[in-house]
Backbone of each chain as ProteinMPNN parsed JSONL, in Angstrom:
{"seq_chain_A": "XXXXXXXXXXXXXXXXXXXXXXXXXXXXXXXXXXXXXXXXXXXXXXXXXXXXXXXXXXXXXXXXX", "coords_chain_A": {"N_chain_A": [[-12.699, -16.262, 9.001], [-11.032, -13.786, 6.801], [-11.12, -13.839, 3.09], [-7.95, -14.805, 2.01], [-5.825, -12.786, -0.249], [-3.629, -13.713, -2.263], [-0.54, -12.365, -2.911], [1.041, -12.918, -5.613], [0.865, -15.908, -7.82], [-1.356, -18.705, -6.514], [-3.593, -19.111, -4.291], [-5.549, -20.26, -1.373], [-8.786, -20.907, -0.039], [-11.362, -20.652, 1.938], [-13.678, -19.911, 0.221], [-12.398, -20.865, -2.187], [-10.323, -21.86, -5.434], [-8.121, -19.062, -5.874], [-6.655, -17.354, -8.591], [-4.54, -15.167, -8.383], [-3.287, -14.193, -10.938], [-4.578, -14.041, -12.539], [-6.249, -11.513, -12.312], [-5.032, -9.531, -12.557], [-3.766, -6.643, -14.504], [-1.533, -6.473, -17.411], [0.101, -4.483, -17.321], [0.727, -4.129, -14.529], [1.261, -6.688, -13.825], [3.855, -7.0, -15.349], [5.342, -4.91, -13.638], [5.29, -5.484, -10.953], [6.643, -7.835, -11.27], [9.008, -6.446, -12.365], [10.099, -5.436, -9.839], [9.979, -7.574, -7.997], [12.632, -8.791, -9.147], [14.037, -6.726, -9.072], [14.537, -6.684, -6.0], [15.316, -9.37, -5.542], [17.944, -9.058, -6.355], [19.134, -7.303, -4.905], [20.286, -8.904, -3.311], [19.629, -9.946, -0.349], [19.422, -8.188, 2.765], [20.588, -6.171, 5.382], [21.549, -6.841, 9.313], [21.547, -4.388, 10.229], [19.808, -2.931, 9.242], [17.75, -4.541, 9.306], [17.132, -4.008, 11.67], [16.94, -1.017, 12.03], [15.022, -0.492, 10.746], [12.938, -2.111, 12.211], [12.711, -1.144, 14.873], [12.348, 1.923, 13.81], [9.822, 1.958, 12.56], [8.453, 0.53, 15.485], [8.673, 2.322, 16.671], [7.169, 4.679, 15.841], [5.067, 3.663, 15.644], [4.065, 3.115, 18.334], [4.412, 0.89, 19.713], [5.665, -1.987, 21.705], [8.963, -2.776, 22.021]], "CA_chain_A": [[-11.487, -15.73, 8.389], [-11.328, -13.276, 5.658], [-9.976, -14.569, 2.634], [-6.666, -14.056, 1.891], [-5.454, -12.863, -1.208], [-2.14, -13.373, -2.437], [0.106, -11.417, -4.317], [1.404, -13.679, -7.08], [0.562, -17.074, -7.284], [-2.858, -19.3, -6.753], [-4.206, -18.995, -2.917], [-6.774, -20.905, -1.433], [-9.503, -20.219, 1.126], [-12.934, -21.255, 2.219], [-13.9, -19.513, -1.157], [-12.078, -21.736, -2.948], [-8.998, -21.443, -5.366], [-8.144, -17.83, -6.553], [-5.549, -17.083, -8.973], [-4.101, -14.055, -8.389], [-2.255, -13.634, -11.682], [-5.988, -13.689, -13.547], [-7.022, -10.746, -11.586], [-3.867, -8.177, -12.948], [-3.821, -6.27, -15.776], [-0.708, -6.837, -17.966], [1.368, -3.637, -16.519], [0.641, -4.428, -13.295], [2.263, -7.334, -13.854], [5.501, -6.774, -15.603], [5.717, -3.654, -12.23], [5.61, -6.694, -9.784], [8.178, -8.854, -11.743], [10.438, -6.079, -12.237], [10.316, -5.091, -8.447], [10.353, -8.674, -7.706], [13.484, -8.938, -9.668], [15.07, -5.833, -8.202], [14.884, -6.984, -4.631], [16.351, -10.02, -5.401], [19.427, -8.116, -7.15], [19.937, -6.411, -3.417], [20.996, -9.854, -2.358], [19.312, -9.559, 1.108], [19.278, -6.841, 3.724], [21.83, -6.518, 6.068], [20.447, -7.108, 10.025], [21.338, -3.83, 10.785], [18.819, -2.378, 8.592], [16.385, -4.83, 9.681], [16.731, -3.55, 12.994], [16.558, 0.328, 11.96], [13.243, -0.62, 9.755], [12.064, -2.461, 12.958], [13.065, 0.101, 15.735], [11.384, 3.224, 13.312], [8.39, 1.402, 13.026], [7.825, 0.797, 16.5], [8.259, 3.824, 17.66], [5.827, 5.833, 14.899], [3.435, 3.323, 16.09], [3.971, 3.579, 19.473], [4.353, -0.232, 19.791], [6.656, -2.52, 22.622], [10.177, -3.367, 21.258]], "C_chain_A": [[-11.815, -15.039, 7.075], [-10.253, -14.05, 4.352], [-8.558, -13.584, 1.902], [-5.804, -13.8, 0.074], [-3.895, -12.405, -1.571], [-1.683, -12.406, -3.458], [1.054, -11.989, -5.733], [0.827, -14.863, -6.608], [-0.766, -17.607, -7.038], [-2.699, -19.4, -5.162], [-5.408, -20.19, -2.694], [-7.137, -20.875, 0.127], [-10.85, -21.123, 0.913], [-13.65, -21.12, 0.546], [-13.555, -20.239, -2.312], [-10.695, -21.622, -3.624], [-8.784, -19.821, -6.292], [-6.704, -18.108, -7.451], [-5.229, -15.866, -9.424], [-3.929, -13.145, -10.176], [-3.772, -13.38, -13.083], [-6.37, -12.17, -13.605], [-6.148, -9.038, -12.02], [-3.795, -8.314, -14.296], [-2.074, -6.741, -16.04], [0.335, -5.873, -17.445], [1.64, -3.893, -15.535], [1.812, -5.818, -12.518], [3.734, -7.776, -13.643], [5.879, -5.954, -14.01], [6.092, -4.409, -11.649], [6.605, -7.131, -10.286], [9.368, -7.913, -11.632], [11.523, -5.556, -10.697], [10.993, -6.223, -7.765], [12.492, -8.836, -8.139], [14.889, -8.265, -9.402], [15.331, -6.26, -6.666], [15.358, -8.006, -4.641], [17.872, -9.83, -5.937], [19.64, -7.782, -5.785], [20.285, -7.323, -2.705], [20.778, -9.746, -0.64], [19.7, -8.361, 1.507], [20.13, -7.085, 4.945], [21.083, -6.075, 7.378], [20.624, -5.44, 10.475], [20.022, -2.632, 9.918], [18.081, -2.847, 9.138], [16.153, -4.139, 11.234], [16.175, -2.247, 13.139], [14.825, 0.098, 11.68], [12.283, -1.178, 11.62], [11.675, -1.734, 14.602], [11.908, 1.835, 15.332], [9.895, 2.952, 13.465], [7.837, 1.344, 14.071], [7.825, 1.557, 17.161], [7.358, 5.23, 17.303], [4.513, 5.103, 15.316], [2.946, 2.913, 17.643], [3.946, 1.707, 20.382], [5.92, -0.407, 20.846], [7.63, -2.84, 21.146], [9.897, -5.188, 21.131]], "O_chain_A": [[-12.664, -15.493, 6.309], [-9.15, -14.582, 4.482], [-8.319, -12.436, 1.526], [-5.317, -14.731, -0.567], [-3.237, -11.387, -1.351], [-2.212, -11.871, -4.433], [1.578, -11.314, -6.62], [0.383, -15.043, -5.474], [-1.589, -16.785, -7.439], [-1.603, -19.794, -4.764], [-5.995, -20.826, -3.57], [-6.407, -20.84, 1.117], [-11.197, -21.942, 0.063], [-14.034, -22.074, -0.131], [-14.268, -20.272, -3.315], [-9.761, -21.346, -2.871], [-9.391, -19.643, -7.348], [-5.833, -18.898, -7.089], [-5.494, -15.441, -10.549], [-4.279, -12.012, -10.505], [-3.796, -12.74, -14.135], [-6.731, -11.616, -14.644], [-6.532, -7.882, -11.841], [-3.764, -9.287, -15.05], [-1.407, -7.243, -15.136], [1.425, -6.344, -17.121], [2.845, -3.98, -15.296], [2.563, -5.953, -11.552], [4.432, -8.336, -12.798], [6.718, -6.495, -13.29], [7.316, -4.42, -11.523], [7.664, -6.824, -9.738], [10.429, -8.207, -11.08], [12.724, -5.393, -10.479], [12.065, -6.171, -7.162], [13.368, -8.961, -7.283], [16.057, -8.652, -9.42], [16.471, -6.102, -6.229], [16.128, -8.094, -3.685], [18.772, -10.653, -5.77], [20.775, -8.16, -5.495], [20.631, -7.078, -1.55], [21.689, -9.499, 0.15], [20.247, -7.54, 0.771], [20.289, -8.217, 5.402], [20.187, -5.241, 7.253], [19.686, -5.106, 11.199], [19.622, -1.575, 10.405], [17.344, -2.072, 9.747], [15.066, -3.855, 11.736], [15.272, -2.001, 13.938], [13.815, 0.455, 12.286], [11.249, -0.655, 12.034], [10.631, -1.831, 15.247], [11.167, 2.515, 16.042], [9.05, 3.482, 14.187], [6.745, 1.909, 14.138], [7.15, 1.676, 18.183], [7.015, 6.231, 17.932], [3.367, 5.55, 15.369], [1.839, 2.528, 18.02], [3.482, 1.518, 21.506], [6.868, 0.375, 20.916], [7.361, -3.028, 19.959], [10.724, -5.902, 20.563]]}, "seq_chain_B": "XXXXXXXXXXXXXXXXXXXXXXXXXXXXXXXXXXXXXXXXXXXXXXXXXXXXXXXXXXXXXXXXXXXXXXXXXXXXXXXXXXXXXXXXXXXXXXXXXXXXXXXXXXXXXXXXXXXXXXXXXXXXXXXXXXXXXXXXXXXXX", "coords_chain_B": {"N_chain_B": [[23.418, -19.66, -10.485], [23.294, -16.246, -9.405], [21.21, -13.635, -9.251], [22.05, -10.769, -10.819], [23.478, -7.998, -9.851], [21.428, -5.547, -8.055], [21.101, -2.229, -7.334], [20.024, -0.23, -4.116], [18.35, 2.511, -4.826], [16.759, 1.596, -7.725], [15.628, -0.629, -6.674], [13.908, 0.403, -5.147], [13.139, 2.815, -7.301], [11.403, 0.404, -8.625], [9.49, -0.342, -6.885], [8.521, 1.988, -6.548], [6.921, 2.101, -8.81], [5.411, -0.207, -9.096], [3.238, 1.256, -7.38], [2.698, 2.519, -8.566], [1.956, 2.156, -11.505], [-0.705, 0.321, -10.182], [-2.15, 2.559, -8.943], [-2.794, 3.744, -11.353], [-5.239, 2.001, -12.034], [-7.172, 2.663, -10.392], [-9.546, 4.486, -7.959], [-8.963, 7.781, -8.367], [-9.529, 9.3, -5.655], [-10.461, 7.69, -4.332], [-7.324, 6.762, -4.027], [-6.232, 8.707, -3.144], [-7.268, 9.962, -0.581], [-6.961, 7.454, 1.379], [-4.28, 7.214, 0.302], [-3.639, 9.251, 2.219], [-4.005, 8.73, 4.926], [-3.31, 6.481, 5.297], [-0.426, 7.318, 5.509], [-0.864, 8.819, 8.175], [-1.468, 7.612, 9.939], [0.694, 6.09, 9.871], [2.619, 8.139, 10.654], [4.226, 10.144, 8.746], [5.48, 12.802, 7.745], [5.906, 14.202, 5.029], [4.192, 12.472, 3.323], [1.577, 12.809, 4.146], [1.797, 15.749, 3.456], [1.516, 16.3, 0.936], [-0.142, 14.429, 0.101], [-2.824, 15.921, 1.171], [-2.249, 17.896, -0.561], [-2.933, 17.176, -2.628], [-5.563, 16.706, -2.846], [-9.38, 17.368, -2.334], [-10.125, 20.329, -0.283], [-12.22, 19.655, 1.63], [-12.456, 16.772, 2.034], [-10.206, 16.514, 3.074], [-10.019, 17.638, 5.177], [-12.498, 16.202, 6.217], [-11.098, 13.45, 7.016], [-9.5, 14.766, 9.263], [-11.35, 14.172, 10.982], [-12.333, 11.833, 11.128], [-13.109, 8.86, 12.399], [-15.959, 9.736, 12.039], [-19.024, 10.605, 10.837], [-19.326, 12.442, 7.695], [-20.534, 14.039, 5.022], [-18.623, 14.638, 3.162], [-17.209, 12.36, 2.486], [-17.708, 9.466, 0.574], [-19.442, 6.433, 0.723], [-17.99, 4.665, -0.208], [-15.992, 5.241, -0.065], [-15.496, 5.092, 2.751], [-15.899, 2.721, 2.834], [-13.445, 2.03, 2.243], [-11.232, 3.37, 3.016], [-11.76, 2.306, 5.784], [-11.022, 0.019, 5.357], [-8.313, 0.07, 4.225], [-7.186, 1.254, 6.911], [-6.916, -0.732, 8.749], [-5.635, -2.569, 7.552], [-3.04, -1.369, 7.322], [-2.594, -1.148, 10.385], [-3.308, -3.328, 11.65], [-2.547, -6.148, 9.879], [-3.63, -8.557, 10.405], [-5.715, -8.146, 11.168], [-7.841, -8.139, 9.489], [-11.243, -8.593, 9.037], [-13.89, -10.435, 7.155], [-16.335, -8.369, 7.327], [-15.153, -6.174, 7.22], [-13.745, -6.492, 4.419], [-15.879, -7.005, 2.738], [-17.49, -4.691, 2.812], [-16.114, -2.893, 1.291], [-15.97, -4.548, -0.842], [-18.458, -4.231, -1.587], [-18.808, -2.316, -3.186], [-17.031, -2.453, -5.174], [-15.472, -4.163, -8.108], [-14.844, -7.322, -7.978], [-12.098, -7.772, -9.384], [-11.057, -5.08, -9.286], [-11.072, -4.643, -6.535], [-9.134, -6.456, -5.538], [-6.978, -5.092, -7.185], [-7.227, -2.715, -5.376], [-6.281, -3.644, -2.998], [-3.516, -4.637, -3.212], [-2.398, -2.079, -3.759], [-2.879, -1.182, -1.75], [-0.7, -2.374, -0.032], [1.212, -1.695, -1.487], [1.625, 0.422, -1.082], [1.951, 1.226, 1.384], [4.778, -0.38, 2.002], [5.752, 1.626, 0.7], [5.906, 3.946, 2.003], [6.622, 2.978, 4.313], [9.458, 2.564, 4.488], [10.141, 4.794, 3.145], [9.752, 6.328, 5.291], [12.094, 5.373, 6.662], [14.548, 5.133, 5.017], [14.322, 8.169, 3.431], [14.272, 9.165, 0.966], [12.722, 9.403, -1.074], [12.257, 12.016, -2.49], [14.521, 11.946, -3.901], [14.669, 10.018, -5.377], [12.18, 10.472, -7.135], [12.377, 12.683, -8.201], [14.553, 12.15, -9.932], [16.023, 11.576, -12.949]], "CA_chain_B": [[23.717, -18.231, -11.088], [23.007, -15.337, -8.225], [20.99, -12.978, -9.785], [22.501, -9.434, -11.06], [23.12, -7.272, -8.321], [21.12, -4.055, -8.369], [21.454, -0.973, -6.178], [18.615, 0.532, -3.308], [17.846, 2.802, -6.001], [17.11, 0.214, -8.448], [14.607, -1.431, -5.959], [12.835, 1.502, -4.779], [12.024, 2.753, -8.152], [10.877, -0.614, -8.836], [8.076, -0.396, -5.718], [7.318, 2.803, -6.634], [6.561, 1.865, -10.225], [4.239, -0.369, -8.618], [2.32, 1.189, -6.746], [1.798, 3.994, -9.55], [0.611, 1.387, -12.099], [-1.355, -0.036, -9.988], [-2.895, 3.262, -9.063], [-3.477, 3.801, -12.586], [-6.379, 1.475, -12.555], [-8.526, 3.26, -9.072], [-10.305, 5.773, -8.364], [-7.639, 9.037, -7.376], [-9.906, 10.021, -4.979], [-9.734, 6.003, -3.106], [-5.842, 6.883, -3.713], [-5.252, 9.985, -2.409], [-7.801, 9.46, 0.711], [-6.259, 6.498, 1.396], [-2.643, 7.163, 1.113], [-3.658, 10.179, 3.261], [-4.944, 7.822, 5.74], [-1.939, 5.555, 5.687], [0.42, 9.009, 6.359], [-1.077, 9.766, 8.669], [-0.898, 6.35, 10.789], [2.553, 5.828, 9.996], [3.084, 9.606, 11.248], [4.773, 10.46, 7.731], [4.519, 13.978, 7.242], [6.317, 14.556, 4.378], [3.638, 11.957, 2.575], [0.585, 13.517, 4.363], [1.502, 17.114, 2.868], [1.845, 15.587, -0.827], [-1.333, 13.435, -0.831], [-3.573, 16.877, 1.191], [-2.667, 19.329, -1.302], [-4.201, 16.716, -4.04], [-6.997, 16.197, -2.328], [-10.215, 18.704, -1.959], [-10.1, 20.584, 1.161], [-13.324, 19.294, 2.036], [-12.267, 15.451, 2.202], [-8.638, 16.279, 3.832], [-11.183, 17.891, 6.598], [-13.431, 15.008, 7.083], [-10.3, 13.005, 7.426], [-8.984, 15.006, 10.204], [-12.583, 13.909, 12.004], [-13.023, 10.588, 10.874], [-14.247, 8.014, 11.545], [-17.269, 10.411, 12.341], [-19.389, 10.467, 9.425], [-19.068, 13.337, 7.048], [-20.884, 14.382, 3.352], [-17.707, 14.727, 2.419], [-16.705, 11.345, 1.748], [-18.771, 8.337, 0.269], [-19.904, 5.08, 1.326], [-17.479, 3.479, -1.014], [-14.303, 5.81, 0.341], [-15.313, 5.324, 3.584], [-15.386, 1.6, 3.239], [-11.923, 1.826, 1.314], [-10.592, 4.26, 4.342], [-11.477, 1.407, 6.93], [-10.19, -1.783, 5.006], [-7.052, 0.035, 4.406], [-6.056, 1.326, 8.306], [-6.917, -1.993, 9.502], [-4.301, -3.377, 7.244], [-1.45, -0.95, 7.936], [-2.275, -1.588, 11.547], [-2.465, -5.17, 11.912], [-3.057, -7.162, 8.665], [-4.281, -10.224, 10.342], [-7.534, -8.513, 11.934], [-8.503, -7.432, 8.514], [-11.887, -9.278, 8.345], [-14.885, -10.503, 6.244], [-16.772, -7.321, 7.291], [-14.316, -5.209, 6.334], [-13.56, -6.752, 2.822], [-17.316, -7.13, 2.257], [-17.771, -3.121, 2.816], [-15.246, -2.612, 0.263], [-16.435, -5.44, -2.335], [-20.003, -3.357, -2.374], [-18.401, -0.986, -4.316], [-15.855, -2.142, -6.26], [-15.422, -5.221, -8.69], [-13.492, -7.978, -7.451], [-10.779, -7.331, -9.959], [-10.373, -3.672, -8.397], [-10.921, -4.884, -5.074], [-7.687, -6.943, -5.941], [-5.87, -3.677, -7.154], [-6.675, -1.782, -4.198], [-5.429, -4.192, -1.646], [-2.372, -4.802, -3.602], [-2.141, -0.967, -3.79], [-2.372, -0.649, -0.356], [0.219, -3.1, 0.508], [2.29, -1.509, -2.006], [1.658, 1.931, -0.48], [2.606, 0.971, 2.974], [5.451, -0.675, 1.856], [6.441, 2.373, 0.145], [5.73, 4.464, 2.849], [7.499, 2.293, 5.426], [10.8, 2.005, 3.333], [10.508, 6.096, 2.753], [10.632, 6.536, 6.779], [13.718, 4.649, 6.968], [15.655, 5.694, 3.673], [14.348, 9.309, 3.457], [15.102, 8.025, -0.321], [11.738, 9.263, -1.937], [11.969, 13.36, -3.584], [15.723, 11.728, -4.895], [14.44, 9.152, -6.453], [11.156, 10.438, -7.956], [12.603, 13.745, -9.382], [15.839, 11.64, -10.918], [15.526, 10.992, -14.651]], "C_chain_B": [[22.9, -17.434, -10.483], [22.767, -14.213, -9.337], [21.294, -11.699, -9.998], [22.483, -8.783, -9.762], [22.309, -5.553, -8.863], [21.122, -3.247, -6.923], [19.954, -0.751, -5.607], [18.095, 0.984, -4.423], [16.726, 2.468, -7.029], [15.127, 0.006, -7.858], [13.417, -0.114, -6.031], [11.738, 2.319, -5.832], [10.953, 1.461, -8.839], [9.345, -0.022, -8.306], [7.114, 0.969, -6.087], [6.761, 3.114, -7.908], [5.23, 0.812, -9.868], [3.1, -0.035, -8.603], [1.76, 2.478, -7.642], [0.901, 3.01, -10.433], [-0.511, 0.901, -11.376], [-2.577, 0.652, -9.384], [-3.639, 3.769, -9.958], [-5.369, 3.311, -12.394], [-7.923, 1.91, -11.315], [-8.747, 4.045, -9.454], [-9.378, 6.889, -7.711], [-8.256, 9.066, -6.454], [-9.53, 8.849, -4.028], [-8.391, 6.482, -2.698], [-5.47, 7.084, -2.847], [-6.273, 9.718, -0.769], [-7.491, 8.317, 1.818], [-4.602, 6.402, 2.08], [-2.644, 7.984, 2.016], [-3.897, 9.665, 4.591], [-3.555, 7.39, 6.202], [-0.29, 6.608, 6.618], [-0.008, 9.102, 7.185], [-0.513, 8.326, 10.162], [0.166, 5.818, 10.772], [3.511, 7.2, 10.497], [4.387, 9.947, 9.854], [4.35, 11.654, 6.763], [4.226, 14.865, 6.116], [4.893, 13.853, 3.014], [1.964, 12.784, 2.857], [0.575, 15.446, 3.514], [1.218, 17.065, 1.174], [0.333, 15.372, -0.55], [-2.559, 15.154, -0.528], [-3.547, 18.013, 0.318], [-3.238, 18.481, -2.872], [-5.321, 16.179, -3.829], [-8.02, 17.735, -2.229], [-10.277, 18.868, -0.567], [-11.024, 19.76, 1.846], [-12.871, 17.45, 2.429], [-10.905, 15.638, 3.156], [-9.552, 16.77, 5.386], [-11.679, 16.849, 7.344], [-12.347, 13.965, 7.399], [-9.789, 13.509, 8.742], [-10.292, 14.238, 11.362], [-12.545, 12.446, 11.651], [-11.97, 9.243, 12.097], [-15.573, 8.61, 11.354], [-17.955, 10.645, 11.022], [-19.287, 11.782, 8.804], [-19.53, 13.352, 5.854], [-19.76, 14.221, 2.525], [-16.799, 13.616, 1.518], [-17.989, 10.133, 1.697], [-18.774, 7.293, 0.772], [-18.103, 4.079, 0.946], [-16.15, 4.22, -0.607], [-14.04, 5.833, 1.506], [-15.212, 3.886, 4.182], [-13.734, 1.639, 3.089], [-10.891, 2.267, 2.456], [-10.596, 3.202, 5.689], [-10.47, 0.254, 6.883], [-8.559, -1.085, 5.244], [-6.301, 1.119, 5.738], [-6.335, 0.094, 8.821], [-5.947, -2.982, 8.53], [-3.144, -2.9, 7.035], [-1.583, -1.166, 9.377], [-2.385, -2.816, 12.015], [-3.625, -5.546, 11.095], [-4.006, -8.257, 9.193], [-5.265, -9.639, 11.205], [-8.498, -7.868, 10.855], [-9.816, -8.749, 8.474], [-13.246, -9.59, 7.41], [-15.696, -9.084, 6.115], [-16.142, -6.198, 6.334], [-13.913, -5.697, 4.556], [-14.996, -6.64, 2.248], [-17.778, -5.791, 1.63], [-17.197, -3.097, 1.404], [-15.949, -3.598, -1.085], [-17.987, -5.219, -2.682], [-19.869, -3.056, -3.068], [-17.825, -1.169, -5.18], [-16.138, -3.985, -6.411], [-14.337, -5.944, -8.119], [-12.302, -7.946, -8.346], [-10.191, -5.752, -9.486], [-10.662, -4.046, -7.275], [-9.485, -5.916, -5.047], [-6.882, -5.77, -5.802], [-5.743, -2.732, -5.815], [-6.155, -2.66, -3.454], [-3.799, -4.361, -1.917], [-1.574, -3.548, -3.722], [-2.009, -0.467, -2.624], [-1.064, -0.822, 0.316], [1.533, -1.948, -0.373], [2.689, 0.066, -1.26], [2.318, 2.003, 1.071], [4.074, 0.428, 3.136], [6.474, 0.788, 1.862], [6.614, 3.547, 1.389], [6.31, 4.515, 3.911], [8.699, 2.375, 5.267], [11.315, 3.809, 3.424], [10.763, 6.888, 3.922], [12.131, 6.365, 6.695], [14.59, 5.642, 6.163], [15.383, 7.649, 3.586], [15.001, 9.55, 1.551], [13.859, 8.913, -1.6], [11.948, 10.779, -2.912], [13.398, 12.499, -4.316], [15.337, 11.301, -5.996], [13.178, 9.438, -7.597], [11.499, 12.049, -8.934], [14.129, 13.232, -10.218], [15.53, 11.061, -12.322], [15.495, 9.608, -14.634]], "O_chain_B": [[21.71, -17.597, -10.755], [23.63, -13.843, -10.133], [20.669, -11.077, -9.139], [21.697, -8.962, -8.832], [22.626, -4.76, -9.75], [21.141, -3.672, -5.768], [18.929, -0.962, -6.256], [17.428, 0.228, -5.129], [15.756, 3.225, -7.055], [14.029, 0.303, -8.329], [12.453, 0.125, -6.759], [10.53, 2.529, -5.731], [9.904, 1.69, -9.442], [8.431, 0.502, -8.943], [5.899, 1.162, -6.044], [6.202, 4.184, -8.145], [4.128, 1.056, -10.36], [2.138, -0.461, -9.242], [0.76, 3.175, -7.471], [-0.322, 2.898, -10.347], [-1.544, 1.065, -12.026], [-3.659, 0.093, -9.204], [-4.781, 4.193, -9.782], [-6.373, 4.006, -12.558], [-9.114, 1.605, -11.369], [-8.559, 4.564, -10.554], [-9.105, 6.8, -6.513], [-7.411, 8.698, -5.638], [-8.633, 8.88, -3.186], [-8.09, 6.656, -1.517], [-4.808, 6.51, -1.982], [-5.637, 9.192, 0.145], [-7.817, 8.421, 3.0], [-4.012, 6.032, 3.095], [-1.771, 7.807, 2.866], [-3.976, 10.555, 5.438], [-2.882, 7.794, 7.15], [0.396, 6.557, 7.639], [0.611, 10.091, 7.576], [0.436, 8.268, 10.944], [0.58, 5.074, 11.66], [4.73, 7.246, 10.657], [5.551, 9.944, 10.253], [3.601, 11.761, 5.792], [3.33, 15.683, 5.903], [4.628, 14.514, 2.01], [1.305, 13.251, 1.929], [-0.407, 16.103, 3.166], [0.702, 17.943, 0.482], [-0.431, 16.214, -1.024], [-3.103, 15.644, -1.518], [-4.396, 18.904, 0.282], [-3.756, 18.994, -3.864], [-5.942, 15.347, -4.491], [-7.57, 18.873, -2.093], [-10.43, 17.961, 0.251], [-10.543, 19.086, 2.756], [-13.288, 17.164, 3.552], [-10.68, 14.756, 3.984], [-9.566, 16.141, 6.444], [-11.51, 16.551, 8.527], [-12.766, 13.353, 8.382], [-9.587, 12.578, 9.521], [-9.966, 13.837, 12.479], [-13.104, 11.932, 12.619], [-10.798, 8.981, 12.367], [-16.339, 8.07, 10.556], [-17.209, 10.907, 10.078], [-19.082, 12.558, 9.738], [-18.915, 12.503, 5.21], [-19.816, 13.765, 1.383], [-16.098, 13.732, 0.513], [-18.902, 9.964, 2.505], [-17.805, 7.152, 1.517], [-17.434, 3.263, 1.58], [-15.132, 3.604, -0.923], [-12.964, 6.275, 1.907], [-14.776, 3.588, 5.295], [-12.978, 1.214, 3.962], [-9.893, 1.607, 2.745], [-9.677, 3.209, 6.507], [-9.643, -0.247, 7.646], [-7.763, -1.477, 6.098], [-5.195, 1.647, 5.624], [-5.541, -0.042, 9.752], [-5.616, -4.103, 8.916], [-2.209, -3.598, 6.642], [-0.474, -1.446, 9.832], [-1.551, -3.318, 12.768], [-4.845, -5.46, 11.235], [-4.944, -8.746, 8.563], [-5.779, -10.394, 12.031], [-9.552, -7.276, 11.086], [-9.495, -9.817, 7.953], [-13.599, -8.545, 6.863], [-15.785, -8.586, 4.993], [-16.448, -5.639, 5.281], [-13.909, -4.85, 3.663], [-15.104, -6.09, 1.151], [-18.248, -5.617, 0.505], [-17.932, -3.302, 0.439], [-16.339, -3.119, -2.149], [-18.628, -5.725, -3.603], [-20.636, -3.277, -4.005], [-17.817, -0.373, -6.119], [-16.617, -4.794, -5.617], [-13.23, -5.497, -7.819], [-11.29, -8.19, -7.689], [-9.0, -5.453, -9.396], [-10.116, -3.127, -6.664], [-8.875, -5.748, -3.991], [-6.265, -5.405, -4.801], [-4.747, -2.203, -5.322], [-5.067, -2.189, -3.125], [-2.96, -4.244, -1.023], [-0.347, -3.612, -3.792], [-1.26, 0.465, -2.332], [-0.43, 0.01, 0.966], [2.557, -1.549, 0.181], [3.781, 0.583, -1.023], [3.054, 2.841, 1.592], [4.66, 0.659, 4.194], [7.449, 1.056, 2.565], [7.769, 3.947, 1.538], [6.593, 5.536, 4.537], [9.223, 2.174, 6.362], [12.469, 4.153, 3.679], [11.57, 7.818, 3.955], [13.053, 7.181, 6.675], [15.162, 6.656, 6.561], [16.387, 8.351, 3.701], [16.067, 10.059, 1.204], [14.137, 8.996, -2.796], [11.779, 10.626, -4.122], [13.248, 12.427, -5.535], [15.449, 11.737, -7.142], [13.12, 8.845, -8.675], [10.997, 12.389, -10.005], [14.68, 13.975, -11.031], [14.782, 10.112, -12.556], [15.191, 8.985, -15.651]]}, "name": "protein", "num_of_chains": 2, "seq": "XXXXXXXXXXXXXXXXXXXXXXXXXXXXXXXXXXXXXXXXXXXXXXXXXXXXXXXXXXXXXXXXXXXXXXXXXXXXXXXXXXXXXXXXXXXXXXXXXXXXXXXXXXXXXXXXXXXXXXXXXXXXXXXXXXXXXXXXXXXXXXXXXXXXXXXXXXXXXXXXXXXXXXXXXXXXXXXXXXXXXXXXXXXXXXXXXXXXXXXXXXXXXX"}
């Protein structure tokens, strides 16, 4: 298995324990939090979106429904 | 206490505040080869014409051929070019090989940024299919 590196937060793998939040510069940061912060402001996604998002997708990648 | 509501908008510049800082810290050329890469496998043509006219002809070329080897691109763009279509096309067969290639070249603190840059790029990419959301938002003050 390759290891897996998360995107916030401390991970852990054969490698041992990583912590993500070492590894980002200080803008990089704040970017994530404020993104973070915005997608929870959109109060979830409504299913018929998820369905568009999951419908477009499989058909640019040529994938079964 | 349900956190503020914010608009699509909102979000989107968020992601794509992202994935700019976090381009900040690569190499353009990884970027743009890269996101050209990702366009191209998500069939997004509007992103493929953007990233080829900031790219040198010569690399948007060897892209049309590749994987076939080519002068045109380096060891270290051609690892960067594998790791990241094998994790817009399925994340979970990204493995040791492929990260290894990539962590020749680059410090594990930028081998961090790019993967997180990828993700963010595919995201953005994926999101800009759907919504059709992206010249609004990036030429709006």
């Amino acid at each position: 298995m390759s290891p897996r590196i998360p995107t916030s937060g401390l991970g852990r793998d054969r490698h041992g324990v990583l912590d993500a939040r070492s590894l980002e510069p200080d803008a990089v940061r704040a970017a994530t939090s404020r993104y973070d912060e915005a997608v929870r402001g959109l109060g979830g996604v409504d299913a018929a979106t998820v369905e568009l998002v999951r419908f477009r997708n499989a058909n640019h990648q040529q994938c079964h429904l | 206490m349900n956190a503020a509501r914010t608009d699509v908008g909102s979000a989107w510049r968020a992601l794509v505040d992202v994935e700019d800082t976090i381009a900040e810290a690569l190499d353009p050329a990884i970027v743009g080869i890269c996101g050209l890469r990702i366009s191209s496998i998500l069939d997004n043509s509007g992103e493929a014409d953007r990233a080829s006219a900031s790219l040198p002809s010569a690399k948007v070329a060897a892209l049309t051929h590749w994987p076939r080897a080519s002068p045109a691109l380096t060891g270290m763009e051609r690892a960067c070019l594998a790791f990241a279509e094998q994790f817009v096309i399925d994340v979970t067969s990204v493995d040791d090989e492929l990260v290894d290639a990539v962590a020749s070249h680059l410090a594990p603190e930028v081998l961090y940024l790019f993967v997180r840059w990828v993700q963010s790029n595919e995201a953005r990419q994926r999101a800009e299919l759907v919504l059709r959301h992206d010249q609004e938002v990036r030429s709006s003050p």
